[in-house]
N, C-alpha and C positions, 0 to 999 in steps of 0.2 A: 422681520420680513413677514410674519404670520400676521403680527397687525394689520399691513399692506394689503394681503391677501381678505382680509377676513371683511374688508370693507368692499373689496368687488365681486369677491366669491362668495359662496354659501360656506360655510362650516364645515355641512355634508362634503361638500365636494373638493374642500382641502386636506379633510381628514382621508379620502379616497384618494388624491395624490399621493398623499406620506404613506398608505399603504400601497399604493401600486411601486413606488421607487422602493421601500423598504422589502417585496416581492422580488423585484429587479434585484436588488442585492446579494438577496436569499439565492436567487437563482445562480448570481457569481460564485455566491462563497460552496453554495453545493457542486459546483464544476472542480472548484479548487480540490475538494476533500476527495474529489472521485478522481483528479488528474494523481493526486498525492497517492491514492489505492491502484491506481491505473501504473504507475512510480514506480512501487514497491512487489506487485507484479514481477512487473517487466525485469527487473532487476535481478528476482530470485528465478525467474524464466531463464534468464540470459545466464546467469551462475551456474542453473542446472546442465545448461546444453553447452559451457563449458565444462566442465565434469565429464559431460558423457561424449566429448570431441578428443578430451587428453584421452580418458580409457578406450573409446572407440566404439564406444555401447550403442552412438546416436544411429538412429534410421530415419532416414526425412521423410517426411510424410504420416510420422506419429504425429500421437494426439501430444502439445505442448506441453500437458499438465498428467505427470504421473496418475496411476491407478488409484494410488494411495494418498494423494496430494489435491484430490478433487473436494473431498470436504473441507477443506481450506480455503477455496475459494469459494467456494457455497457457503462457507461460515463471514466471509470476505463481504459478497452481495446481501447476504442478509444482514449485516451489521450498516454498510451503505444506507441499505431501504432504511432501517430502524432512523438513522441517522437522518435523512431526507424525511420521513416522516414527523419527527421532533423538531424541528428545524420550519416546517412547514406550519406545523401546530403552531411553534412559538408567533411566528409571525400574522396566523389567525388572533390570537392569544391577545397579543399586544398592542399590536394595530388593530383591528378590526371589533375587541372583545369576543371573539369567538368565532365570529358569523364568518362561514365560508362566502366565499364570492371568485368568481369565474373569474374575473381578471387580474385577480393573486395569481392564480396558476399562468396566466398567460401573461404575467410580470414574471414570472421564476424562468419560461420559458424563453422569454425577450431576455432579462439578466443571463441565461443560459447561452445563448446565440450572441452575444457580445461578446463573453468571456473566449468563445471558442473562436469567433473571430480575432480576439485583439489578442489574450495571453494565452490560449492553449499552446500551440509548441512551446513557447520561451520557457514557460512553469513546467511544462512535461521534462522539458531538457534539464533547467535546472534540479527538480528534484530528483530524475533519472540521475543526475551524477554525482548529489549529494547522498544518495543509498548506496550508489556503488563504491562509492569512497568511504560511507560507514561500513559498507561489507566486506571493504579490503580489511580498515581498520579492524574488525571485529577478527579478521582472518587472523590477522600479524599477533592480536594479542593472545587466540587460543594457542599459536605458535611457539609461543615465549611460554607461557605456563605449562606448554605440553610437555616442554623441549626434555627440561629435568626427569619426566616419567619414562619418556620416551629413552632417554638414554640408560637409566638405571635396567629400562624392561632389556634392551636391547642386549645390554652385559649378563641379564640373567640368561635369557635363552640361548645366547652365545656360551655360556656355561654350560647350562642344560645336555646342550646339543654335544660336547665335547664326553661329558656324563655320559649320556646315551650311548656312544660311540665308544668310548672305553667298556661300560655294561654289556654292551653287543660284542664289541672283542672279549672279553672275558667269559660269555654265557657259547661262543662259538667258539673256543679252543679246548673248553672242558666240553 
């Protein structure tokens, strides 16, 4: 096909197609990686304020993201950018040999606006369920390894507490 091309087009101007659709793509695949971070979010968001709905801790109208749990998402956006930035390089890099050019950016942006029109919900949905079905599993297995600690601690301080209780009758009748 590039033969085809190469006899009605300039060179220049095929080699600036393969980088504007190789742009377009770049733009897809950074949607992806940001619906999969947008995913994994959501997931630990939605776990937290289940947690604070069983104990009853929740107030509506907080901020989403604990006090303590902000640098993780600011560790989250900056690891994104680093990644949209590499990703953008690569594609200066290899397509273009280096040279920036304006309609790279405005291919990442076209590949961006396709992605959210055709796959954003469907990807968002699916990987929304496949982390909460890893974080059930992850749940069930801390469950099963706990279980044996859990039960041995449960018979000590059940001991404990009987200990103390006989020490306490003993220390109040003398």
């Amino acid at each position: 096909m590039k033969d085809w091309l190469n006899e009605r087009v300039s060179e220049n101007i095929v080699d600036q197609l393969y980088l504007m659709a190789a742009s377009m793509l770049a733009g897809v695949f950074l949607c992806l990686v940001y619906d999969i971070f947008r995913s994994f979010r959501r997931v630990r968001q939605l776990k937290r304020m289940k947690l604070q709905n069983e104990t009853g801790n929740h107030t509506y109208g907080e901020c989403p993201v604990e006090a303590d749990k902000v640098w993780l998402v600011g560790l989250e956006d900056v690891v994104w950018c680093v990644f949209f930035l590499v990703t953008t390089y690569i594609v200066f890099y290899f397509f273009h040999d280096g040279a920036v050019a304006g309609y790279t950016f405005l291919g990442e942006v076209t590949g961006a606006l396709i992605y959210y029109g055709i796959f954003h919900n469907w990807i968002r949905c699916v990987f929304t369920c496949f982390f909460w079905q890893l974080c059930i599993l992850f749940t069930i297995i801390k469950r099963v390894i706990a279980f044996p600690f859990r039960l041995i601690c449960g018979k000590m301080i059940k001991h404990l507490k009987n200990l103390a209780k006989s020490i306490k009758m003993v220390v109040t009748n003398h």
